[in-house]
PyMOL Python script that loads the backbone (N, CA, C, O; Angstrom):
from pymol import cmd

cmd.read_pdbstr("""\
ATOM      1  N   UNK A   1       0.974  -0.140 -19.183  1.00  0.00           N
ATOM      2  CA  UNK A   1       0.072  -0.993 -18.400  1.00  0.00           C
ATOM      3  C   UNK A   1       0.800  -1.586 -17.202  1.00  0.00           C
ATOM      4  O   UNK A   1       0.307  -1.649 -16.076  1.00  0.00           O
ATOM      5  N   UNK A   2       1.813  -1.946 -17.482  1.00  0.00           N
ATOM      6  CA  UNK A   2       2.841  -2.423 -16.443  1.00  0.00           C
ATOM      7  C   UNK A   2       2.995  -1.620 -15.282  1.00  0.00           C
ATOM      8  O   UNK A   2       2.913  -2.132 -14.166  1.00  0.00           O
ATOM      9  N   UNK A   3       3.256  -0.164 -15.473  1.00  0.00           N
ATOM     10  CA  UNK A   3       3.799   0.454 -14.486  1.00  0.00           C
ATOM     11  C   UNK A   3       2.463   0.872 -13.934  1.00  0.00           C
ATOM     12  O   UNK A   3       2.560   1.225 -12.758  1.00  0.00           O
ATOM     13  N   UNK A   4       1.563   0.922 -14.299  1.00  0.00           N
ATOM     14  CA  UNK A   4      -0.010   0.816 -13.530  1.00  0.00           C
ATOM     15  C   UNK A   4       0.042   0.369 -13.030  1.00  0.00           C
ATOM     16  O   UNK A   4       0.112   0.794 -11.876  1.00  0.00           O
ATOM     17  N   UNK A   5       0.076  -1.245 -13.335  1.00  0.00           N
ATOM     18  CA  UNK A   5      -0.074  -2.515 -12.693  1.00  0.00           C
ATOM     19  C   UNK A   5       0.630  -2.297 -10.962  1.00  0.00           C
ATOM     20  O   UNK A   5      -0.040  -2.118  -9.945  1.00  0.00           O
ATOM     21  N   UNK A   6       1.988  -2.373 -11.046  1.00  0.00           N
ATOM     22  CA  UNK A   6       2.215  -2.377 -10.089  1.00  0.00           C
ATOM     23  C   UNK A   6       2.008  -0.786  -9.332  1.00  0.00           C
ATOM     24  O   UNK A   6       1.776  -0.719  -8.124  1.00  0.00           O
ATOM     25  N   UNK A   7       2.083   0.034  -9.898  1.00  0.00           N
ATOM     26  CA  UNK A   7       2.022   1.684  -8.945  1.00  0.00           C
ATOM     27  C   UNK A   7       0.489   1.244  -8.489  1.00  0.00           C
ATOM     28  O   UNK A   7       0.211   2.012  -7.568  1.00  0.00           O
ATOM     29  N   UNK A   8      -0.287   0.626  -8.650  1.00  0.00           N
ATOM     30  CA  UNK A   8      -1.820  -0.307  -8.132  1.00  0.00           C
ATOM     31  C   UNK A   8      -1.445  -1.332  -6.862  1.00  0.00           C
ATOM     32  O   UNK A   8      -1.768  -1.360  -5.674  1.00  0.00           O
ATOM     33  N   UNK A   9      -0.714  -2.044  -7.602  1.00  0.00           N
ATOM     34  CA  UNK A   9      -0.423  -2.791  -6.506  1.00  0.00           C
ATOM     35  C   UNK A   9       0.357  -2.283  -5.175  1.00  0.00           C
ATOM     36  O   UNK A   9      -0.156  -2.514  -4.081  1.00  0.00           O
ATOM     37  N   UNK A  10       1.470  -1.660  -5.254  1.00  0.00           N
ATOM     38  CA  UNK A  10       1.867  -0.758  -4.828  1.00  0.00           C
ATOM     39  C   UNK A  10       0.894  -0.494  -3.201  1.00  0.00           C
ATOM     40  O   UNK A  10       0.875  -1.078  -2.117  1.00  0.00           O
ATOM     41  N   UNK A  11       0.128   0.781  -3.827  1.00  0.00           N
ATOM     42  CA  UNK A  11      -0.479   1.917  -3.243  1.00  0.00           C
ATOM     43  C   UNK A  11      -1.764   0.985  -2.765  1.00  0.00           C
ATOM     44  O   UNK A  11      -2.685   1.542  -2.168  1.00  0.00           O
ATOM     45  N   UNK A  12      -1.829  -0.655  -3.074  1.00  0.00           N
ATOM     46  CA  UNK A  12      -3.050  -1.094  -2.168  1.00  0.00           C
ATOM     47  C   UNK A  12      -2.215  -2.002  -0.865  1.00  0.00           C
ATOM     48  O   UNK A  12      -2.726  -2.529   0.124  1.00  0.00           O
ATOM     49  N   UNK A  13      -0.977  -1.965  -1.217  1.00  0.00           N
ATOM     50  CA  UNK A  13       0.499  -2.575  -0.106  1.00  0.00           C
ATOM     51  C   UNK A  13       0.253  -1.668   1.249  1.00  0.00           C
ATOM     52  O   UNK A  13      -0.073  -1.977   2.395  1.00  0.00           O
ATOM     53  N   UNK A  14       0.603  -0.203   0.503  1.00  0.00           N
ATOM     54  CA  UNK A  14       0.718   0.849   1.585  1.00  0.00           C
ATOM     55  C   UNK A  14      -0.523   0.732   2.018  1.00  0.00           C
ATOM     56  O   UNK A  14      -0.403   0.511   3.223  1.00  0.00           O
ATOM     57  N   UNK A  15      -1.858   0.752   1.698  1.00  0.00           N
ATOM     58  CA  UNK A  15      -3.172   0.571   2.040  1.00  0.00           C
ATOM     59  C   UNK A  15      -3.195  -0.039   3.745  1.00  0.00           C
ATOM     60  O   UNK A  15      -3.371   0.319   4.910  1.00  0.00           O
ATOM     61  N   UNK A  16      -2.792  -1.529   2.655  1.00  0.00           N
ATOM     62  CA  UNK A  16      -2.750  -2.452   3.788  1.00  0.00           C
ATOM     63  C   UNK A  16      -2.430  -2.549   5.056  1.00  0.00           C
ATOM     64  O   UNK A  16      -3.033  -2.968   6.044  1.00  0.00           O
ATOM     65  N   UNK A  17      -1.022  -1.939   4.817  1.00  0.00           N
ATOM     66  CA  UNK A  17       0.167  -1.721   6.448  1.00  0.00           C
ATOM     67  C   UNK A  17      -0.368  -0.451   6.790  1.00  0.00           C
ATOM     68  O   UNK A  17      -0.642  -0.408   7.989  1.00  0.00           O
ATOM     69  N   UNK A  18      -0.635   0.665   6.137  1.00  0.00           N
ATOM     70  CA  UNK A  18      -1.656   1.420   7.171  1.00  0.00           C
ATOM     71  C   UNK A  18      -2.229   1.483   7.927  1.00  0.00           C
ATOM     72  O   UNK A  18      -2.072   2.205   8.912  1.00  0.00           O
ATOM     73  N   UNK A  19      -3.606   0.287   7.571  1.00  0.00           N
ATOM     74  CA  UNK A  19      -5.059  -0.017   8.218  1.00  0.00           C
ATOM     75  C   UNK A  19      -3.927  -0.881   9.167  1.00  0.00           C
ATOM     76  O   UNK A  19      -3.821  -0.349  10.272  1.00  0.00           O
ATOM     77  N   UNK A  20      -3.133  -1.980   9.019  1.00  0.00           N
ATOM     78  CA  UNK A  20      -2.815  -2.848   9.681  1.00  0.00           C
ATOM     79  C   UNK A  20      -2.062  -1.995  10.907  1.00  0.00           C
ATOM     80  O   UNK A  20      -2.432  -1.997  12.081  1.00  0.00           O
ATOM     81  N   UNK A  21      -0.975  -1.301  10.389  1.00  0.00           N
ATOM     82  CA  UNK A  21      -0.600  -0.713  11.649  1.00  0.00           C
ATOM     83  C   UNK A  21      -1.529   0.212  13.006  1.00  0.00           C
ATOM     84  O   UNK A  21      -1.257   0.406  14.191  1.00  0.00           O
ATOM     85  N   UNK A  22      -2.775   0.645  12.081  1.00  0.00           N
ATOM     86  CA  UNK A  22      -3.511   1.894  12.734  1.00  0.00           C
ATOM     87  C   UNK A  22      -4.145   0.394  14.175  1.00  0.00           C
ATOM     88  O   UNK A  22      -3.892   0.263  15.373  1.00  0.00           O
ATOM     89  N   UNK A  23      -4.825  -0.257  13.393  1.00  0.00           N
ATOM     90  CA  UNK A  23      -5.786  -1.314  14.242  1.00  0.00           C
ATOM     91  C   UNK A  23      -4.442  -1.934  15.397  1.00  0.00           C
ATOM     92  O   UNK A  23      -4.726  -1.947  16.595  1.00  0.00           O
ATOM     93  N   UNK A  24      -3.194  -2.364  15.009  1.00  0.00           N
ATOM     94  CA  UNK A  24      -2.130  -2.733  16.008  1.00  0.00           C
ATOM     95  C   UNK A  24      -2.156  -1.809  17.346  1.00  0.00           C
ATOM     96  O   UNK A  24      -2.181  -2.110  18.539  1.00  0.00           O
ATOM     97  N   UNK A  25      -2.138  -0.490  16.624  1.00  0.00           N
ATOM     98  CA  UNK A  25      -1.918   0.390  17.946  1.00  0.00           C
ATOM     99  C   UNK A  25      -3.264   0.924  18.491  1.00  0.00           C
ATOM    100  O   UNK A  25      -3.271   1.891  19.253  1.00  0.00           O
ATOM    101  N   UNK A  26      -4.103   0.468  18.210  1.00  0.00           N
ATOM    102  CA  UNK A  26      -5.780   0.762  18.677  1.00  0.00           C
ATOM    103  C   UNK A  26      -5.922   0.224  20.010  1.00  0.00           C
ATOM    104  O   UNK A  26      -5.857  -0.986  20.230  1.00  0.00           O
ATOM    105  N   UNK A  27      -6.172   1.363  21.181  1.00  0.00           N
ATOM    106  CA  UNK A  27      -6.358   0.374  21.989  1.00  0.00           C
ATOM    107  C   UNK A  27      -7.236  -0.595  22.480  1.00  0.00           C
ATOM    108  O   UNK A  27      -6.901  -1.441  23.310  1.00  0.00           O
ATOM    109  N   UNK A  28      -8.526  -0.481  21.914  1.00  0.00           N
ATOM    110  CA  UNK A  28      -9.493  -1.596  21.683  1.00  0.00           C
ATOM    111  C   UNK A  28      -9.292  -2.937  21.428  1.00  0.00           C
ATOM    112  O   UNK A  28      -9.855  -3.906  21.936  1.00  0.00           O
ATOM    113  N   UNK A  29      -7.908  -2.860  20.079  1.00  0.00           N
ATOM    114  CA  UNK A  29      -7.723  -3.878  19.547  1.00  0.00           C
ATOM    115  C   UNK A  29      -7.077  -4.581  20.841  1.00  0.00           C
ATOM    116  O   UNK A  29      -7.557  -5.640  21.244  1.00  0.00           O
ATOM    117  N   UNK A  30      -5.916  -3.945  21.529  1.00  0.00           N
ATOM    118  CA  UNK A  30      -5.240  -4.475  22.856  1.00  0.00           C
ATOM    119  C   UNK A  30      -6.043  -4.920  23.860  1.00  0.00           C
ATOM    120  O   UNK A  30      -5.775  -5.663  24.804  1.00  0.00           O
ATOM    121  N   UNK A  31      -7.082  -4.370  23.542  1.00  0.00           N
ATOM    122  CA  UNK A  31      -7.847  -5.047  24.917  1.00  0.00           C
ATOM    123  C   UNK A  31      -8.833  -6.062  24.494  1.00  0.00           C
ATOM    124  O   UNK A  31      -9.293  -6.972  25.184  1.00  0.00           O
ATOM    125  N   UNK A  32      -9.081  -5.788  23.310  1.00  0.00           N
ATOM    126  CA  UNK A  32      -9.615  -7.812  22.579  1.00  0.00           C
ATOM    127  C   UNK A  32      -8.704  -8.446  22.418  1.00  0.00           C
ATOM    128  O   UNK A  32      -8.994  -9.627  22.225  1.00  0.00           O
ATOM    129  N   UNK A  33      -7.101  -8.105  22.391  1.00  0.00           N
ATOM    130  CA  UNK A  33      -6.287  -9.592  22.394  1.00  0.00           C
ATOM    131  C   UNK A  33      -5.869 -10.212  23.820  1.00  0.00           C
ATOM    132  O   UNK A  33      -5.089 -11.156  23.947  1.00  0.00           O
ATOM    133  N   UNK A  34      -6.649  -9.390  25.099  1.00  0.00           N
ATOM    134  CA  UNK A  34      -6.312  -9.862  25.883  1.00  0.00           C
ATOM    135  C   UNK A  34      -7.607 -11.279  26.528  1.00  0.00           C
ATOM    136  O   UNK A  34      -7.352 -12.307  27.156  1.00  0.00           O
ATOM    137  N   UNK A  35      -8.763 -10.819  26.108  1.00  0.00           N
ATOM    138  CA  UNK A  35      -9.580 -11.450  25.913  1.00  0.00           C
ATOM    139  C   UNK A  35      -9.980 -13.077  25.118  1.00  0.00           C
ATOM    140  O   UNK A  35      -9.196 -13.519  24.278  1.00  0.00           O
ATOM    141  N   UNK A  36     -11.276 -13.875  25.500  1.00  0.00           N
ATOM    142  CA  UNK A  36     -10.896 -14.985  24.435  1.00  0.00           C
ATOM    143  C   UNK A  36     -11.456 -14.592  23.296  1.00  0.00           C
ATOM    144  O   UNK A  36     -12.329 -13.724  23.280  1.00  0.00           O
ATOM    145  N   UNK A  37     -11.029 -15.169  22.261  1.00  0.00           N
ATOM    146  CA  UNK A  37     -11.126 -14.531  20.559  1.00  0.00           C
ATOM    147  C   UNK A  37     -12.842 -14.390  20.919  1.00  0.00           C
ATOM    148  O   UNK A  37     -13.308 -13.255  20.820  1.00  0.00           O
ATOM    149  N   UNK A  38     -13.500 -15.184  21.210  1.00  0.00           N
ATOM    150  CA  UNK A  38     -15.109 -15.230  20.742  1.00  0.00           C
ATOM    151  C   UNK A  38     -15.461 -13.988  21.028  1.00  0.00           C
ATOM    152  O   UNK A  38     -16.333 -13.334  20.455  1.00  0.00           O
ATOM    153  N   UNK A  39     -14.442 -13.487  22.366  1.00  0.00           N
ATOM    154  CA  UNK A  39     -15.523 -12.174  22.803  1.00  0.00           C
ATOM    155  C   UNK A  39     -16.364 -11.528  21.590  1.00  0.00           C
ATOM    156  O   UNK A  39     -16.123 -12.371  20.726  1.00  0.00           O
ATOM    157  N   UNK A  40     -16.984 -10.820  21.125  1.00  0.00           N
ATOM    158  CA  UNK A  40     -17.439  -9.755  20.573  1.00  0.00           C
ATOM    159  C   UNK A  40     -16.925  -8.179  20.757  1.00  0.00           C
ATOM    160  O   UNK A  40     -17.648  -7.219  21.022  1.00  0.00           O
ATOM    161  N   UNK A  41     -15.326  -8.166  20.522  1.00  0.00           N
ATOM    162  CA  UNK A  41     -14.183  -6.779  20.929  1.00  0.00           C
ATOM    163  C   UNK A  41     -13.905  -6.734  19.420  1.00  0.00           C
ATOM    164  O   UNK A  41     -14.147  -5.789  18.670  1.00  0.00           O
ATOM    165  N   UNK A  42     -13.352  -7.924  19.100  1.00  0.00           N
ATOM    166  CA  UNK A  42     -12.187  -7.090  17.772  1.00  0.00           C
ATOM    167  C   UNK A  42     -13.312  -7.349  16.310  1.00  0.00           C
ATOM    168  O   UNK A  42     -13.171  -6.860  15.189  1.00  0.00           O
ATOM    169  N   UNK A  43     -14.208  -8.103  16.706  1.00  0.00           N
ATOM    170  CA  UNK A  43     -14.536  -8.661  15.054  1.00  0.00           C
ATOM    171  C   UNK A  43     -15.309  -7.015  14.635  1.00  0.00           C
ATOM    172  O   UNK A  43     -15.028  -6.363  13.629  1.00  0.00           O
ATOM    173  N   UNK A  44     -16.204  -6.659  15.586  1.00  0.00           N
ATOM    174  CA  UNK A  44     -17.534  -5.087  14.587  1.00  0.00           C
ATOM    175  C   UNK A  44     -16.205  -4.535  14.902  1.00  0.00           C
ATOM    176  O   UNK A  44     -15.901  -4.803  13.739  1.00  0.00           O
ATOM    177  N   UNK A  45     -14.998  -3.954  15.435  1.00  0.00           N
ATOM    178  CA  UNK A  45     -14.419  -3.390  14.670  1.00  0.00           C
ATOM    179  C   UNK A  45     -13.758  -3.429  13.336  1.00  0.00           C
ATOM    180  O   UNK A  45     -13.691  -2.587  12.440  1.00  0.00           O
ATOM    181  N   UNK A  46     -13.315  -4.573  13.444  1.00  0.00           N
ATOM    182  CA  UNK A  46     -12.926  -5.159  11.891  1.00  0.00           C
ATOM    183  C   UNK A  46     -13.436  -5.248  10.032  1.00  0.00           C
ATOM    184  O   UNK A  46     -13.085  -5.271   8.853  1.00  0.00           O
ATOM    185  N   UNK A  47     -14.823  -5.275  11.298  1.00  0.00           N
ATOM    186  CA  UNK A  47     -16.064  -5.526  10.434  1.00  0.00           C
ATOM    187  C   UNK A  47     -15.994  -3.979   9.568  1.00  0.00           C
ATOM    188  O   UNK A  47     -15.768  -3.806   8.370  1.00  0.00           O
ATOM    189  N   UNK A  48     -16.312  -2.815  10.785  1.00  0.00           N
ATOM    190  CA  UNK A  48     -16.044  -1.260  10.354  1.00  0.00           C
ATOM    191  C   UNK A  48     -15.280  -0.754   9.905  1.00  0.00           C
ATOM    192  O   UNK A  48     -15.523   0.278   9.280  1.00  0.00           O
ATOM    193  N   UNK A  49     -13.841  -1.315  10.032  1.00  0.00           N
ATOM    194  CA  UNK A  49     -12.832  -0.858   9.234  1.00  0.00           C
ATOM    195  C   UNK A  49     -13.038  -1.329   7.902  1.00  0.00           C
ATOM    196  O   UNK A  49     -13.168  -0.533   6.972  1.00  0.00           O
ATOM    197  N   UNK A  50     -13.066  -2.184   7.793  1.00  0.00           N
ATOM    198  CA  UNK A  50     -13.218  -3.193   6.556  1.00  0.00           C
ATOM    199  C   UNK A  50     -14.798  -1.887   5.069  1.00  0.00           C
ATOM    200  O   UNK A  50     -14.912  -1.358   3.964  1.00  0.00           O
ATOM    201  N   UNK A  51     -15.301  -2.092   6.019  1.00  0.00           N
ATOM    202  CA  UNK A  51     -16.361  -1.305   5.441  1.00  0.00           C
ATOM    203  C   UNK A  51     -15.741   0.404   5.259  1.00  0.00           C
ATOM    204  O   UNK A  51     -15.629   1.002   4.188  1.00  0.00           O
ATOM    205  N   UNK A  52     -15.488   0.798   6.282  1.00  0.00           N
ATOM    206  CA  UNK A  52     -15.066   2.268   6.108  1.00  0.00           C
ATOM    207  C   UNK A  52     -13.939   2.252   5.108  1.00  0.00           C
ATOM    208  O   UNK A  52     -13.834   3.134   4.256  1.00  0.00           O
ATOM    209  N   UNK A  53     -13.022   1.154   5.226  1.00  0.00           N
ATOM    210  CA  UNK A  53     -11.745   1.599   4.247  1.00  0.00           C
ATOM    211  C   UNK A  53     -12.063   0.934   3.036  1.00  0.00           C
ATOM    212  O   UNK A  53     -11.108   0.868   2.262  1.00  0.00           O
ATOM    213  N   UNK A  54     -13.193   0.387   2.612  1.00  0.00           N
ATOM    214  CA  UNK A  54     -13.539  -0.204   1.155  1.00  0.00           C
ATOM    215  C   UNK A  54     -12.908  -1.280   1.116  1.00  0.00           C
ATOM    216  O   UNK A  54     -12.545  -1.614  -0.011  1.00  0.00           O
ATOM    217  N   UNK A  55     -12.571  -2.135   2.185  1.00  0.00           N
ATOM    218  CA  UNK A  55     -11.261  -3.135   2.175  1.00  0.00           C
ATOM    219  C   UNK A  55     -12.150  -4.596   1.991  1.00  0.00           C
ATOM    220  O   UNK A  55     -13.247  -4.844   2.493  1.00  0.00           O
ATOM    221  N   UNK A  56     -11.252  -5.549   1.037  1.00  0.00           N
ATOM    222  CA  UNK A  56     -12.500  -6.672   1.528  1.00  0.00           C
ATOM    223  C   UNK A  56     -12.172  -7.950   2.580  1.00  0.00           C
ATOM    224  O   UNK A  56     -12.568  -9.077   2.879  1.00  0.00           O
ATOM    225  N   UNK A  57     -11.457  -7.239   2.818  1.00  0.00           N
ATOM    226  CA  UNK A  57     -11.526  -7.791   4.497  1.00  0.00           C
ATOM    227  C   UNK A  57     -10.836  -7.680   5.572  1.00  0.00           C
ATOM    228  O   UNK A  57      -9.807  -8.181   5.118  1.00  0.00           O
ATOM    229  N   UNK A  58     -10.442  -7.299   7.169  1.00  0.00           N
ATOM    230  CA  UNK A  58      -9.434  -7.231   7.964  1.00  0.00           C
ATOM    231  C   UNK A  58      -9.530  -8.545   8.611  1.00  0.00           C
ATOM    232  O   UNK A  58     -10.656  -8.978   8.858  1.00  0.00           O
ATOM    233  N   UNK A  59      -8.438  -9.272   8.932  1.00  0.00           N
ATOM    234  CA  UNK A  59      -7.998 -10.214  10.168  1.00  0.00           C
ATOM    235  C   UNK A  59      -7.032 -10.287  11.008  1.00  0.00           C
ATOM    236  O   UNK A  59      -5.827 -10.360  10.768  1.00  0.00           O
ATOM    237  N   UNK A  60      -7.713 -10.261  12.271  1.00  0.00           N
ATOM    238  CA  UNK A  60      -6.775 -10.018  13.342  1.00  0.00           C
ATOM    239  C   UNK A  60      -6.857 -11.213  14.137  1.00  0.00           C
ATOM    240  O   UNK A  60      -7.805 -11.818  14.637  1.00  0.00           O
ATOM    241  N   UNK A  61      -5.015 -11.480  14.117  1.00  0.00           N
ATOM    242  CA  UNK A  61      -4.695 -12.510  15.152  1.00  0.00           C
ATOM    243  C   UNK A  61      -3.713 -11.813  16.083  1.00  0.00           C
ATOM    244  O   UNK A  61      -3.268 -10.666  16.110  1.00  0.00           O
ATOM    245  N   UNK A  62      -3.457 -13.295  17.114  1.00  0.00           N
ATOM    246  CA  UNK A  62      -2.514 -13.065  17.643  1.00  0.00           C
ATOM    247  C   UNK A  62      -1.327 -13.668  17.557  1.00  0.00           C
ATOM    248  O   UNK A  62      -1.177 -14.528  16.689  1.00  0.00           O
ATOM    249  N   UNK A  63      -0.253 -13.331  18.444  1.00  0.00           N
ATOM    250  CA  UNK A  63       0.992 -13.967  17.849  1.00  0.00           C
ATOM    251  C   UNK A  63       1.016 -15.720  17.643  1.00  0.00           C
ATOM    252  O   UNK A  63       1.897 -16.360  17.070  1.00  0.00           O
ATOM    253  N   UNK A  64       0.399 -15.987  17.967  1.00  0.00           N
ATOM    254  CA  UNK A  64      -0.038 -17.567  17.818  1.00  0.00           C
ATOM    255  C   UNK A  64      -0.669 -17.713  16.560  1.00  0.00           C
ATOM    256  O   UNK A  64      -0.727 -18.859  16.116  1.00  0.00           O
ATOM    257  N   UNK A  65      -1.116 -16.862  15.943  1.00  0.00           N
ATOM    258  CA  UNK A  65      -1.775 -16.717  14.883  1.00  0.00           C
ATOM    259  C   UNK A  65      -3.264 -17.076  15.104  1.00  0.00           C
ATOM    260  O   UNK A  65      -3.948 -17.521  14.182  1.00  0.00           O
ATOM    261  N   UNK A  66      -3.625 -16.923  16.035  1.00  0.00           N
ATOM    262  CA  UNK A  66      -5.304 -17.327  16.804  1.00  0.00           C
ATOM    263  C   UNK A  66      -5.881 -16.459  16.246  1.00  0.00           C
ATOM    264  O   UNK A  66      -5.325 -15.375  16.422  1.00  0.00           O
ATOM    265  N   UNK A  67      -7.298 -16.385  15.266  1.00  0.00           N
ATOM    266  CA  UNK A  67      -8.272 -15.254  14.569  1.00  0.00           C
ATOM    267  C   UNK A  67      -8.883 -14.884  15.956  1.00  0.00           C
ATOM    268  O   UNK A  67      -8.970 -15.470  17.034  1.00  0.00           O
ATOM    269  N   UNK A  68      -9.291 -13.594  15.451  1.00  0.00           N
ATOM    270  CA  UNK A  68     -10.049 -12.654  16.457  1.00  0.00           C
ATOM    271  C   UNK A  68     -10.906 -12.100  15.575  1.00  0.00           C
ATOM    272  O   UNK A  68     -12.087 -12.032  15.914  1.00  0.00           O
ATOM    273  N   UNK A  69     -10.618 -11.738  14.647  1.00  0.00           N
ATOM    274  CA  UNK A  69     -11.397 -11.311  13.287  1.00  0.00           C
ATOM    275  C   UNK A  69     -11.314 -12.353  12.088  1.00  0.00           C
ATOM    276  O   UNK A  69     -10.233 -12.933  11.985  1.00  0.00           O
ATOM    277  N   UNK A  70     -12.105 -12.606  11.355  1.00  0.00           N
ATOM    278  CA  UNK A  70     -12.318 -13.057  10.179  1.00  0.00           C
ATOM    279  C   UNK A  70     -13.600 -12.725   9.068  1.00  0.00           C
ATOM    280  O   UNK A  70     -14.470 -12.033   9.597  1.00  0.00           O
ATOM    281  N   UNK A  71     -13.814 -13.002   7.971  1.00  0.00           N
ATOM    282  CA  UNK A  71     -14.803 -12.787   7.611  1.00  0.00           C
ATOM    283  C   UNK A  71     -15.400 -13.844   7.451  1.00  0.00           C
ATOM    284  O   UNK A  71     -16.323 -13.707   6.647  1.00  0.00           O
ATOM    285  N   UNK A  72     -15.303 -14.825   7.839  1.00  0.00           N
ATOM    286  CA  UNK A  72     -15.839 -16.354   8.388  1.00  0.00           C
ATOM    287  C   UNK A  72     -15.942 -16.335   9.940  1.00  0.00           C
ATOM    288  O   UNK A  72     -15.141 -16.946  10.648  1.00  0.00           O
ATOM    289  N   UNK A  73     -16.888 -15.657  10.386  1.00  0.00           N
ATOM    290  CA  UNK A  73     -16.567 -15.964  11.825  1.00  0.00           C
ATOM    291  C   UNK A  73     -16.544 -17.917  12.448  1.00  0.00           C
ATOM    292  O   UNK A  73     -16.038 -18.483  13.417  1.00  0.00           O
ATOM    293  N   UNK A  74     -17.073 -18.206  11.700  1.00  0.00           N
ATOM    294  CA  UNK A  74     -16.858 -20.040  12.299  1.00  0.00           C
ATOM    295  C   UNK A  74     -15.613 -20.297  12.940  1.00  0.00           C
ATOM    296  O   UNK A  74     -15.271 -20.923  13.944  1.00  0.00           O
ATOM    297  N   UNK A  75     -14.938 -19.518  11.915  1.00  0.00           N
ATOM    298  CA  UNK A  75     -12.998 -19.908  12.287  1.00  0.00           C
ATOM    299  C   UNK A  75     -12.358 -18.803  13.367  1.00  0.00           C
ATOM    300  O   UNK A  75     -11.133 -18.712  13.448  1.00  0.00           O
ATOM    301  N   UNK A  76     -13.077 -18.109  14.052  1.00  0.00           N
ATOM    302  CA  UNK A  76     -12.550 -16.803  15.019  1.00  0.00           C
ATOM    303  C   UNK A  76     -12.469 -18.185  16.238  1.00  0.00           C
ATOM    304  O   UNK A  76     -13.291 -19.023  16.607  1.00  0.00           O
ATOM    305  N   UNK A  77     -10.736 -17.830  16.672  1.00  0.00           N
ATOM    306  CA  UNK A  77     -10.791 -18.228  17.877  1.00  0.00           C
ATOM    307  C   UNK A  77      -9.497 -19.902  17.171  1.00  0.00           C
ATOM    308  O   UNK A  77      -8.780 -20.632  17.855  1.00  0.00           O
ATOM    309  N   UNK A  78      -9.689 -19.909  15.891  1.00  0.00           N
ATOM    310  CA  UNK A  78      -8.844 -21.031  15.510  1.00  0.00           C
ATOM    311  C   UNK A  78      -7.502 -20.518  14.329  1.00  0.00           C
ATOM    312  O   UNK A  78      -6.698 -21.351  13.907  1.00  0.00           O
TER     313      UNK A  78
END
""", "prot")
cmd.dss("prot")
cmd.show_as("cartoon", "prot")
cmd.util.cbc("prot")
cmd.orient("prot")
C-alpha cells in the first residue's frame, strides 16, 4: 500500500511540473503576465487546462506572487 501510496503521489508531482512548465512557456500565458491580472488572458486558459488535464485546479501568478488564475476568481489580481 505504501509503495502505491507514494508511486501515486509521485506520478501526480510529475503531473503537476508538466502542466506547470507547459503553461510557463505558453506564449499566451507571457502575454497575460504582461497585462493587468483582471484581463480575461490567463484565467479560460487555466480554466481549460484544468478541465482538459482532469486537474482540480491551475494558478497562475507572477513573480510577486499576483493571481492571474484562480479558481476563486474574487482573488485574481491579489
Amino acid at each position: 500500500y505504501m509503495e502505491v501510496s507514494n508511486a501515486t503521489r509521485d506520478g501526480l508531482k510529475e503531473t503537476a511540473l508538466a502542466v506547470a512548465r507547459t503553461m510557463a512557456d505558453m506564449r499566451q500565458v507571457m502575454r497575460g503576465l504582461e497585462a493587468p491580472p483582471q484581463q480575461p488572458i490567463i484565467q479560460p486558459l487555466a480554466q481549460a487546462i484544468t478541465r482538459r488535464n482532469d486537474l482540480l485546479y491551475a494558478i497562475v501568478t507572477d513573480m510577486q506572487g499576483i493571481r492571474y488564475s484562480h479558481p476563486d476568481s474574487s482573488i485574481i489580481g491579489k
